[in-house]
C-alpha positions, -999 to 999 in steps of 0.1 A, spaced: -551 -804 708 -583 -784 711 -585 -745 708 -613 -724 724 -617 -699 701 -603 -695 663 -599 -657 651 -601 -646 611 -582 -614 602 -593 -603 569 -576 -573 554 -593 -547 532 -578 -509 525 -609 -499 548 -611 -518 578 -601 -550 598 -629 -578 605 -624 -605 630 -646 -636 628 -653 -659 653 -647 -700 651 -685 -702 645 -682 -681 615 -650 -692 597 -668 -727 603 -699 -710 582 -672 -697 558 -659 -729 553 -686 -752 556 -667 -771 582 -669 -783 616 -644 -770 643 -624 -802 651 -618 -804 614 -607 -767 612 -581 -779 644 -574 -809 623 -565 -790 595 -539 -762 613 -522 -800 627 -519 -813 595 -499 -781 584 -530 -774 556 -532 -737 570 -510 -719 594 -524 -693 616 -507 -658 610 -504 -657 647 -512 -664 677 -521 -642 703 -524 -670 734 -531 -712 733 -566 -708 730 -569 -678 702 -561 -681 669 -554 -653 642 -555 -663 604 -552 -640 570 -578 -644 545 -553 -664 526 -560 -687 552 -598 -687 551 -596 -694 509 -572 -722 518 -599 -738 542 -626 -735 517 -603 -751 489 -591 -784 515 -631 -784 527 -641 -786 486 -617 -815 486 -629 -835 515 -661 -827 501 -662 -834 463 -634 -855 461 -639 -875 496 -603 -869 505 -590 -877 540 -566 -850 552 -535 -866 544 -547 -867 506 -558 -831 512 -526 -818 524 -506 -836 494 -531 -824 469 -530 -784 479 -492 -787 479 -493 -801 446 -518 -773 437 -496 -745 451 -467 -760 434 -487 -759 398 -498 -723 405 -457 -712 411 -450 -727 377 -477 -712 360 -465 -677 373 -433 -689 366 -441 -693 328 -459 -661 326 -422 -642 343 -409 -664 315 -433 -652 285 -427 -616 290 -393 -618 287 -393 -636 252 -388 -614 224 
């Protein structure tokens, strides 16, 4: 599957930016294939898409790219270990909010 053209939406009170693939690759430090990769392997989800070749992602999205590219990076995870470990990740980050909803209702 190969995409033209991927499209970053990032949301601010004052204005709305799009980026290009060439700069969410800068963003991320990563190449485009792996960016493709990473939308097939479920590791981000475009917001929406506008057409087959255009992509549209939140900044959620971009900050969840960085994270999986750290991985591959410092940890030399392949994309399958990648995907597991920032599931596991969002999973630890729900039960730590979790707790906190917990905390503030204790006496």
């Amino acid at each position: 599957m190969s995409k033209s053209e991927i499209v970053v939406i990032e949301s601010s009170p004052s204005e709305h930016r799009l980026f290009s693939l060439e700069e969410v690759c800068e963003r991320c430090g990563a190449h485009t294939e792996i960016v493709v990769e990473m939308v097939e392997y479920g590791i981000v989800e475009p917001v929406e898409q506008a057409s087959a070749s255009v992509w549209y992602f939140n900044t959620q999205a971009v900050v969840r790219l960085q994270r999986a590219q750290r991985l591959m990076d410092e940890l030399e995870l392949n994309l399958s270990g990648v995907a597991l470990s920032l599931e596991l990740l969002d999973k630890i980050d729900g039960l730590q909010k979790h707790i906190v909803v917990l905390k503030s209702q204790l006496p």
